[in-house]
C-alpha positions, 0 to 999 in steps of 0.5 A: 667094524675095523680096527680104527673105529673100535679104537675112536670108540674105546672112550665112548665104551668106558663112558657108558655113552655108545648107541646100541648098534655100535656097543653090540658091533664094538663088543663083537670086535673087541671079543675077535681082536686081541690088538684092540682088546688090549688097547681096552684093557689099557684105557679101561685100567687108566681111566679106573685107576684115576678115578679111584685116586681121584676118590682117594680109594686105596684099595686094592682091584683086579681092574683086568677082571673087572673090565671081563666083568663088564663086557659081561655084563654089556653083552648081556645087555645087548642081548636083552635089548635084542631079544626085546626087540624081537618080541616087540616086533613078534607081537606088532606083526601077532597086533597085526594079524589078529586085527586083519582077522577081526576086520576081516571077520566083521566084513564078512558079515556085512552086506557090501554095498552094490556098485551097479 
């Protein structure tokens, strides 16, 4: 992911709303960029910076942690979806095979038909 993509996805990332696919290639820019790292932590700050005024919240918060506490937390998401969808397609292929074998077994006991 370039830079100027990451960029129109920071408000996305904050609204919780990317795909998949694009929060695993956002975090993976984010974690090698710095420029658009700090570009995050500068929305992240704003956005729960108003919403705590918004709920008249006057307590103090290390909002700079919290945002590592989140691109924590979304990766590992990210990985667990990952790993989901390996084993999913582990057992799909296993399904697959375990079938072919049964169908193949059943065949094998059964007199085909003579053609001619």
């Amino acid at each position: 992911m370039k830079c100027e993509e990451a960029l129109t996805k920071i408000e996305a990332y904050i609204d919780h709303t990317l795909s998949g696919r694009e929060l695993e290639e956002f975090l993976e820019h984010v974690k090698s960029c710095r420029e658009c790292y700090d570009e995050l932590e500068t929305y992240y700050i704003i956005s729960v910076g108003m919403r705590y005024l918004e709920e008249e919240n006057l307590e103090s918060y290390n909002i700079p942690k919290m945002l590592q506490e989140d691109l924590h937390t979304r990766e590992r998401q990210v990985r667990r979806r990952n790993i989901f969808r390996k084993t999913a397609v582990f057992l799909g292929v296993l399904f697959f095979i375990v079938l072919l074998v049964l169908v193949l077994s059943y065949l094998g006991h059964q007199e085909l038909p003579r053609l001619f």
